[in-house]
Backbone atoms as SQL, in Angstrom:
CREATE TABLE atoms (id INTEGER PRIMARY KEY, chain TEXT, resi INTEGER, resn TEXT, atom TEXT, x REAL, y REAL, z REAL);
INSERT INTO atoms VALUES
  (1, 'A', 1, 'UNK', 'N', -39.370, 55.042, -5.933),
  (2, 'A', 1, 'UNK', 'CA', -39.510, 54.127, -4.816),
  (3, 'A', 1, 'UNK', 'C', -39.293, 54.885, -3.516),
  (4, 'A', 2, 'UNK', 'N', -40.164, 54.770, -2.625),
  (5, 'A', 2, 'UNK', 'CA', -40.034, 54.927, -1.312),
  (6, 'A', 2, 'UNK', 'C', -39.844, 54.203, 0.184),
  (7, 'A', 3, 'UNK', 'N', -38.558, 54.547, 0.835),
  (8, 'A', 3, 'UNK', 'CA', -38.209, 53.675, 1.918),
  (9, 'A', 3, 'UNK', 'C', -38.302, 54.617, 2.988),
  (10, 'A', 4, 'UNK', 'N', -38.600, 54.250, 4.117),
  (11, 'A', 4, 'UNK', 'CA', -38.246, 54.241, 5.494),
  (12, 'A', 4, 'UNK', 'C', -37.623, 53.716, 6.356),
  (13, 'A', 5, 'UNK', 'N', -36.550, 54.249, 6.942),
  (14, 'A', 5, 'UNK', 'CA', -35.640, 53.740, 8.309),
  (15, 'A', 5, 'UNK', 'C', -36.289, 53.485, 9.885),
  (16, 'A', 6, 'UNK', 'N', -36.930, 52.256, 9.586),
  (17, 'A', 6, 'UNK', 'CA', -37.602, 52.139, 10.867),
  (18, 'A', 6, 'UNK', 'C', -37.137, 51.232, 11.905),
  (19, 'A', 7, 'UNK', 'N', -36.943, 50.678, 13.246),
  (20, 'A', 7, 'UNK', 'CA', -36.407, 50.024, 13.873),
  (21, 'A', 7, 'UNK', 'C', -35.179, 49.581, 13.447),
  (22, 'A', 8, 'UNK', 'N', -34.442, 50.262, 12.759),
  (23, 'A', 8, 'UNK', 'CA', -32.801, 49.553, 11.931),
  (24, 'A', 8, 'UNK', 'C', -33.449, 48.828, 10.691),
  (25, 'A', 9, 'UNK', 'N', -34.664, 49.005, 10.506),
  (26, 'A', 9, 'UNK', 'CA', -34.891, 48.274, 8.855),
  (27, 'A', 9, 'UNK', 'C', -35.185, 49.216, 8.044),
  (28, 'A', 10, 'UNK', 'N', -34.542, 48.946, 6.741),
  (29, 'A', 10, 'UNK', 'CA', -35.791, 49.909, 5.615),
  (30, 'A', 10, 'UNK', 'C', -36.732, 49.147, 5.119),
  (31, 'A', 11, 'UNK', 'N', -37.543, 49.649, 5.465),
  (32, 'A', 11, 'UNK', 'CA', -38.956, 49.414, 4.726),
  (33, 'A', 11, 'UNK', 'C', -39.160, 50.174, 3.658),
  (34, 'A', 12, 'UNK', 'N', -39.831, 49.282, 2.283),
  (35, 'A', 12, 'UNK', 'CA', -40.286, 49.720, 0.980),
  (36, 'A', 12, 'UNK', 'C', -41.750, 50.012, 1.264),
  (37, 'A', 13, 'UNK', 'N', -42.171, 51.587, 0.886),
  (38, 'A', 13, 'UNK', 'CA', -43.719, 51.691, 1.226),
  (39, 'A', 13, 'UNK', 'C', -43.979, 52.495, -0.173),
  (40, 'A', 14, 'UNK', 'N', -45.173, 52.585, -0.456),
  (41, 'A', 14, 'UNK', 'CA', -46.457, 53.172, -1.244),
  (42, 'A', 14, 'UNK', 'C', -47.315, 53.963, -1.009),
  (43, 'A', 15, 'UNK', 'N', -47.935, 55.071, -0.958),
  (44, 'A', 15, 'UNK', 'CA', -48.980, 55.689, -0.878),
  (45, 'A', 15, 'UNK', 'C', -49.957, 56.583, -1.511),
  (46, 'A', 16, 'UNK', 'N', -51.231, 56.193, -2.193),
  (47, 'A', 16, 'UNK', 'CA', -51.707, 55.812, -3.047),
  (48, 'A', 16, 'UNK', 'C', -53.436, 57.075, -2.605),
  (49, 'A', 17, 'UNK', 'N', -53.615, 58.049, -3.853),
  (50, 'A', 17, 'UNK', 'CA', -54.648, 58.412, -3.292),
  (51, 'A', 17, 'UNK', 'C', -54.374, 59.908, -1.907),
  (52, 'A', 18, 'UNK', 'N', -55.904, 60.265, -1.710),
  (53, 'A', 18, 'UNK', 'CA', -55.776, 61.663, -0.295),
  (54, 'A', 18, 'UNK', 'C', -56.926, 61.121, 0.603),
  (55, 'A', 19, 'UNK', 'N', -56.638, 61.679, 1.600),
  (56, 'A', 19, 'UNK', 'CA', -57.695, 61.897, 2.577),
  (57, 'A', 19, 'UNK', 'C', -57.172, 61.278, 4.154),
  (58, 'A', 20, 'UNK', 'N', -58.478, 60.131, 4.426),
  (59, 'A', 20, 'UNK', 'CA', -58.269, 60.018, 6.131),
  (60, 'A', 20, 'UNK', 'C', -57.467, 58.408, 5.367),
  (61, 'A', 21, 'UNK', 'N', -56.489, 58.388, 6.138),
  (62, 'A', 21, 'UNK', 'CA', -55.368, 57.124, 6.235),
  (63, 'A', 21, 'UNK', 'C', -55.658, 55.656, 6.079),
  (64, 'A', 22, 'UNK', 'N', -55.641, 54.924, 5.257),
  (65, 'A', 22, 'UNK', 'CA', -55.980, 53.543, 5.508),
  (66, 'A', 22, 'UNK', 'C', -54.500, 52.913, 5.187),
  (67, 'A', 23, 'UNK', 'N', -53.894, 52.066, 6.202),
  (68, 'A', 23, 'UNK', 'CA', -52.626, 51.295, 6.031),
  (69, 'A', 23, 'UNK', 'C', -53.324, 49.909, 5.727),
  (70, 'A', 24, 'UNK', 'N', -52.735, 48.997, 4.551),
  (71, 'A', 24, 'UNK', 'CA', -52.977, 47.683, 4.117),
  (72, 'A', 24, 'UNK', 'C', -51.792, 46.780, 4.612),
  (73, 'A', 25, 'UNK', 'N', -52.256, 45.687, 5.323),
  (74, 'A', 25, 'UNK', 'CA', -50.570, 45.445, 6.295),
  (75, 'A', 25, 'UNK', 'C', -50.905, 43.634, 5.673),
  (76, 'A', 26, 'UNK', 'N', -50.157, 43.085, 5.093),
  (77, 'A', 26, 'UNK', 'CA', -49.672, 41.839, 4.491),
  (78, 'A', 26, 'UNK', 'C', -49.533, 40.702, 5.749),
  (79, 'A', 27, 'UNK', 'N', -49.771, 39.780, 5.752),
  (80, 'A', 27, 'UNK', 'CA', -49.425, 38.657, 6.238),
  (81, 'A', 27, 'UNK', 'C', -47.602, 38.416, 5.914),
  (82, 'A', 28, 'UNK', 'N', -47.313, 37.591, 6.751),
  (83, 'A', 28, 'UNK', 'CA', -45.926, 37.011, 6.535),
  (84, 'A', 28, 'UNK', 'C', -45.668, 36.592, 5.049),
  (85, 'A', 29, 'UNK', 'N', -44.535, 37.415, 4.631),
  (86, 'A', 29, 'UNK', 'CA', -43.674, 37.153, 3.629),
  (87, 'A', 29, 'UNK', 'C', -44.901, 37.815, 2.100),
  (88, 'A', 30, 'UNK', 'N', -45.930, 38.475, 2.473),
  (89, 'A', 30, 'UNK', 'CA', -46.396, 38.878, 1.756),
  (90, 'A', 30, 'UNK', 'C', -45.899, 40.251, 1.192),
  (91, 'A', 31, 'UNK', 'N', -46.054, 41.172, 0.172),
  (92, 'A', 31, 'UNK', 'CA', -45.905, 42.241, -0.385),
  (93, 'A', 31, 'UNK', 'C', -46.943, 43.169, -0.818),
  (94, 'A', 32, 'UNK', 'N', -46.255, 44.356, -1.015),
  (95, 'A', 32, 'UNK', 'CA', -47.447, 45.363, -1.207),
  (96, 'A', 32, 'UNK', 'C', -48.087, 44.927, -2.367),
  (97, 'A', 33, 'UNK', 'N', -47.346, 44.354, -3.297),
  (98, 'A', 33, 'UNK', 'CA', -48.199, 44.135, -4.997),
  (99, 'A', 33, 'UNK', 'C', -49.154, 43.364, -4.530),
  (100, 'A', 34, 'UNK', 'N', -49.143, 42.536, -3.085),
  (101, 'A', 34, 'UNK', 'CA', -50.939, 41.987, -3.368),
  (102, 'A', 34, 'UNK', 'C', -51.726, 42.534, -2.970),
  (103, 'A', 35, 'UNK', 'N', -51.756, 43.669, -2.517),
  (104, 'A', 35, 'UNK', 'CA', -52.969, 44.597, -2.665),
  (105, 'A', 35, 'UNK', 'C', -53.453, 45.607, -3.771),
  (106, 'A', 36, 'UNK', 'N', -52.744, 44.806, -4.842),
  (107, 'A', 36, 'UNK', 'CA', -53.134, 45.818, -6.260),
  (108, 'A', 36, 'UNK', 'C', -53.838, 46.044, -6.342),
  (109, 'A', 37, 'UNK', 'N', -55.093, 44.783, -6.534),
  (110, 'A', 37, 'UNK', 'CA', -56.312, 45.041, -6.934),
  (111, 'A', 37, 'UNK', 'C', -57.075, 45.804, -6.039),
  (112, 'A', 38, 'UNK', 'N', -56.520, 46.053, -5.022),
  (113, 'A', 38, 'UNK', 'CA', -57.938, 46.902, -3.953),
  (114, 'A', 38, 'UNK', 'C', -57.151, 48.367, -3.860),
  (115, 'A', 39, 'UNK', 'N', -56.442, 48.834, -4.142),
  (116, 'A', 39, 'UNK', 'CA', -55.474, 50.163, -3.941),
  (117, 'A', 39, 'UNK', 'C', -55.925, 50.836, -4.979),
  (118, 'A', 40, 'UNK', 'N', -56.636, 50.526, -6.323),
  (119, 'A', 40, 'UNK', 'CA', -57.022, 51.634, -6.949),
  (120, 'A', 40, 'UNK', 'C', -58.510, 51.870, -6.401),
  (121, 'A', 41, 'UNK', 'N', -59.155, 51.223, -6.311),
  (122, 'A', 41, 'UNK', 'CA', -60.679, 51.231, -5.494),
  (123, 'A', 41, 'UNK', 'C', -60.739, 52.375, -4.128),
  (124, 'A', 42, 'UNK', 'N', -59.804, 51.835, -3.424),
  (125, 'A', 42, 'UNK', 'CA', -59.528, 52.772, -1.998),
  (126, 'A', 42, 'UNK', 'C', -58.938, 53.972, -1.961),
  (127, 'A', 43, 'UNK', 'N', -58.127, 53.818, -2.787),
  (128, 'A', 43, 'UNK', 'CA', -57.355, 54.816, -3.214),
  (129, 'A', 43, 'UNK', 'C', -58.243, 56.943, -3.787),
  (130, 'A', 44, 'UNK', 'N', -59.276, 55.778, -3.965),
  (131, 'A', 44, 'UNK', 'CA', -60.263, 57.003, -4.435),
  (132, 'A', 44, 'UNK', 'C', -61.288, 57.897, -3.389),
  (133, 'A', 45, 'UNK', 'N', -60.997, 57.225, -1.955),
  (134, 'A', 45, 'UNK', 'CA', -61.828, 57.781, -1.232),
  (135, 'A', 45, 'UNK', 'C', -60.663, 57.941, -0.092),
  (136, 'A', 46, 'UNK', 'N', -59.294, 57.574, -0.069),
  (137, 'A', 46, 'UNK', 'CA', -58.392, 57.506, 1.522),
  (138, 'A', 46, 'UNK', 'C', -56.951, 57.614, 0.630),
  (139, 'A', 47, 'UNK', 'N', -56.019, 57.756, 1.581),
  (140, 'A', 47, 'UNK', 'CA', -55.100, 57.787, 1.419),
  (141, 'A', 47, 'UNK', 'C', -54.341, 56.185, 1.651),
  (142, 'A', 48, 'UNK', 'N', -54.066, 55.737, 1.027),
  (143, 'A', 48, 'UNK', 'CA', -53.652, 54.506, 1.135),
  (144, 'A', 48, 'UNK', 'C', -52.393, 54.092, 1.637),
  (145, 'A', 49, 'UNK', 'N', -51.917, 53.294, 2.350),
  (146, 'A', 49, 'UNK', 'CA', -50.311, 53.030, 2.027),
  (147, 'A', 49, 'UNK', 'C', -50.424, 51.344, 2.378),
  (148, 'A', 50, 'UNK', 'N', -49.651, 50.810, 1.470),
  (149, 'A', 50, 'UNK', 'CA', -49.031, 49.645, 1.294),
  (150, 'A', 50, 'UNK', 'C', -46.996, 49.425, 1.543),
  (151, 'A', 51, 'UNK', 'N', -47.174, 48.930, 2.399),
  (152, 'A', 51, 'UNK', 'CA', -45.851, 48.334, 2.211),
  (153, 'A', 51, 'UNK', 'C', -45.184, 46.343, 2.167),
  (154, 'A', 52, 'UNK', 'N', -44.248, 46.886, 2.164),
  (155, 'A', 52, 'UNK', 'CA', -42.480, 45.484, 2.345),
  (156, 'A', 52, 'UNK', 'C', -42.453, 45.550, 3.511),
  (157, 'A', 53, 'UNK', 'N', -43.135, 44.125, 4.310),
  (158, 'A', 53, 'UNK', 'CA', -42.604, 43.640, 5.655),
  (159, 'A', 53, 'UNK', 'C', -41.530, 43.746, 5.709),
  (160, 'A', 54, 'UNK', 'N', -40.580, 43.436, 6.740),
  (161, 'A', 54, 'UNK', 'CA', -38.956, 43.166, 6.888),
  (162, 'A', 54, 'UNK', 'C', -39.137, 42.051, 6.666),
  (163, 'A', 55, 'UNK', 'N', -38.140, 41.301, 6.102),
  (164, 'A', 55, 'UNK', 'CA', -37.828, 39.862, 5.404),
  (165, 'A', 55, 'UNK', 'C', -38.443, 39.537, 3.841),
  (166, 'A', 56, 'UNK', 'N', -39.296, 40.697, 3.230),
  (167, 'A', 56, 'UNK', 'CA', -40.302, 40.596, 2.241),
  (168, 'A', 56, 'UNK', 'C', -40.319, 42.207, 1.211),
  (169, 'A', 57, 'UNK', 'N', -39.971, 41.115, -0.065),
  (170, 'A', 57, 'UNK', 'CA', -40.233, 42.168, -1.121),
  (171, 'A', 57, 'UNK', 'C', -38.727, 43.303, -1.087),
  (172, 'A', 58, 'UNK', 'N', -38.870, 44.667, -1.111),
  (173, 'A', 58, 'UNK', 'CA', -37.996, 45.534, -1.478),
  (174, 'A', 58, 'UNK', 'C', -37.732, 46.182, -0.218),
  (175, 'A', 59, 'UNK', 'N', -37.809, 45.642, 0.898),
  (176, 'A', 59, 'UNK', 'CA', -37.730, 45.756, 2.417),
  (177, 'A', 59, 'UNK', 'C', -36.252, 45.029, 2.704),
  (178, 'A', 60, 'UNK', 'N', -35.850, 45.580, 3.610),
  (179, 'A', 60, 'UNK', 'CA', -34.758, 44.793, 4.245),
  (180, 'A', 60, 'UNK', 'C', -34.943, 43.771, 4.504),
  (181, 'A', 61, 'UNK', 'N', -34.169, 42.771, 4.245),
  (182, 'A', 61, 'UNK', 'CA', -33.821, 41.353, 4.528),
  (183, 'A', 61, 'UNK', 'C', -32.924, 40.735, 6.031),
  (184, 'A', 62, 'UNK', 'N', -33.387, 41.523, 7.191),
  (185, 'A', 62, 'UNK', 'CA', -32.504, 40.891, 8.312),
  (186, 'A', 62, 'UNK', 'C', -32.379, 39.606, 8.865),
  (187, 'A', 63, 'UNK', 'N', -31.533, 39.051, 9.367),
  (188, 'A', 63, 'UNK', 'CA', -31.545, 37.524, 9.568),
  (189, 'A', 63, 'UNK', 'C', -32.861, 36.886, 10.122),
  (190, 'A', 64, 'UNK', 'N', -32.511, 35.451, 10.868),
  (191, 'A', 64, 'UNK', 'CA', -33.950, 35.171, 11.173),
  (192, 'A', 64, 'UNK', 'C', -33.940, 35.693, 12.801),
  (193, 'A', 65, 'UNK', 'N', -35.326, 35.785, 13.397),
  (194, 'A', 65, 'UNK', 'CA', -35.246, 35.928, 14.234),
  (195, 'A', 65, 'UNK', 'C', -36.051, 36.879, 15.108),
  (196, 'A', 66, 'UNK', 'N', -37.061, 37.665, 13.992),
  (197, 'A', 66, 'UNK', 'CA', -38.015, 38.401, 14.506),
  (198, 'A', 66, 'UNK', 'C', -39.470, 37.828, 14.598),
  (199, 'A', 67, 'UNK', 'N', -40.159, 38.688, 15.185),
  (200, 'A', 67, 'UNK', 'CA', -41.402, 38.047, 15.363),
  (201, 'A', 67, 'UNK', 'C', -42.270, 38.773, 15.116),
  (202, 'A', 68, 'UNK', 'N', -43.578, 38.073, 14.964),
  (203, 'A', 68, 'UNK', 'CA', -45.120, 39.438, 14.746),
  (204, 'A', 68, 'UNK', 'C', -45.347, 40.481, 15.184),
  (205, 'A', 69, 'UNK', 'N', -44.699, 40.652, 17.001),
  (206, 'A', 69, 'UNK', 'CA', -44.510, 41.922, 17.299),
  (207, 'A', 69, 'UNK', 'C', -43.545, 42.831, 17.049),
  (208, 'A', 70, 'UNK', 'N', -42.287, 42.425, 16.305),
  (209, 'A', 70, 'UNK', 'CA', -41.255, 43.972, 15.559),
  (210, 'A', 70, 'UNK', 'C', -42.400, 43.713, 14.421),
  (211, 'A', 71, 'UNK', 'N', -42.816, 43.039, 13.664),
  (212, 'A', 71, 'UNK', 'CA', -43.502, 43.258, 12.155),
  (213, 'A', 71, 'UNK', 'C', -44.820, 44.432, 12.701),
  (214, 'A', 72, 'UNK', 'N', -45.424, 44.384, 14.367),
  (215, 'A', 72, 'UNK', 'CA', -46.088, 45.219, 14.699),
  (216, 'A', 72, 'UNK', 'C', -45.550, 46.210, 14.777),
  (217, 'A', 73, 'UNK', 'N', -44.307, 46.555, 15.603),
  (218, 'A', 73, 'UNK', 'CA', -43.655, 47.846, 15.993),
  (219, 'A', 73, 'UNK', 'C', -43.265, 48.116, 14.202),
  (220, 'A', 74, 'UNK', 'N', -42.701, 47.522, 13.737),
  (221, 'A', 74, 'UNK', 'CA', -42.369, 48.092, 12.216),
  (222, 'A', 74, 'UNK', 'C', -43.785, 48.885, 11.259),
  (223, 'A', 75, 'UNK', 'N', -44.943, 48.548, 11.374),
  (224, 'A', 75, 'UNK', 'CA', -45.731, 49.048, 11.299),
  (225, 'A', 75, 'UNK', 'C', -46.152, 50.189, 11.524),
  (226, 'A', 76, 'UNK', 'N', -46.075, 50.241, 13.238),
  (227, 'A', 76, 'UNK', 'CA', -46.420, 51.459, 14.141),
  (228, 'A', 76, 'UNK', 'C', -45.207, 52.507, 13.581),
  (229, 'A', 77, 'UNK', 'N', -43.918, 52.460, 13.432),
  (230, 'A', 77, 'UNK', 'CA', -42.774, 52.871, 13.075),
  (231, 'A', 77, 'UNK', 'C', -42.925, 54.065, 11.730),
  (232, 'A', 78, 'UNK', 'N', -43.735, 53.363, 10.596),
  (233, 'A', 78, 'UNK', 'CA', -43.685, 53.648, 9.397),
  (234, 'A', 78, 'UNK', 'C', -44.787, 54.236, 8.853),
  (235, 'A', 79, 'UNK', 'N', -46.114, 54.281, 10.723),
  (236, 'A', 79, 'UNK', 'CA', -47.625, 55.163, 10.748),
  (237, 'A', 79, 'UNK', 'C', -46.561, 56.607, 10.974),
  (238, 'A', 80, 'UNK', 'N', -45.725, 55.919, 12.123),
  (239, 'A', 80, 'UNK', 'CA', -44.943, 57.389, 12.539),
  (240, 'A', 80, 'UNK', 'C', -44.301, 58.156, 11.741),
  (241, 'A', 81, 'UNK', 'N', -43.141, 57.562, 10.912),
  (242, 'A', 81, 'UNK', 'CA', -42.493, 58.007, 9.916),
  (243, 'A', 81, 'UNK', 'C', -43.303, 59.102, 8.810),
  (244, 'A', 82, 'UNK', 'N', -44.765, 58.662, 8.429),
  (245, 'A', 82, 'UNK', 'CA', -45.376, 59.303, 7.502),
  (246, 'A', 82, 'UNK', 'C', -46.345, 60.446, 7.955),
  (247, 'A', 83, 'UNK', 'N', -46.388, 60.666, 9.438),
  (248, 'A', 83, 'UNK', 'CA', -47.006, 61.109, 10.280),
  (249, 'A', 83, 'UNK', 'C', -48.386, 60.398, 10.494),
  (250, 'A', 84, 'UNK', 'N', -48.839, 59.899, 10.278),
  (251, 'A', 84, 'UNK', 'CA', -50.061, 59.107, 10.525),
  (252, 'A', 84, 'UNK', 'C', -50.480, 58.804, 11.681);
């Protein structure tokens, strides 16, 4: 399993496959397992990564109180983290 320390959260991420970068980013309270079915497909031509929103899955659980834009900056955070 792989985490990242991003904005004070860990994030649970995946990365799946080589090449030019494709990030798969979940709706609220969604998880990386629902992009199963398309991560072996993509996986064959890009480098994939799937992750755990904050509040979701194997991601940190912080209280309530964030919004779409940290779930953006958490994103941008975890392009950075992997160098992307």
């Amino acid at each position: 399993m792989a985490y990242a320390d991003v904005n004070d959260v860990r994030l649970y991420y995946e990365v799946h496959g080589e090449g030019y970068p494709v990030v798969l980013i979940g709706g609220l309270g969604s998880q990386a397992q629902s992009w199963a079915t398309q991560v072996p497909i993509y996986s064959k031509h890009f480098k994939v990564v799937v992750f755990d929103n904050r509040g979701s899955g194997l991601s940190d659980k912080p209280g309530p109180g964030y919004t779409t834009a940290d779930l953006a900056d958490d994103t941008a955070g975890l392009m950075d983290a992997l160098g992307i």
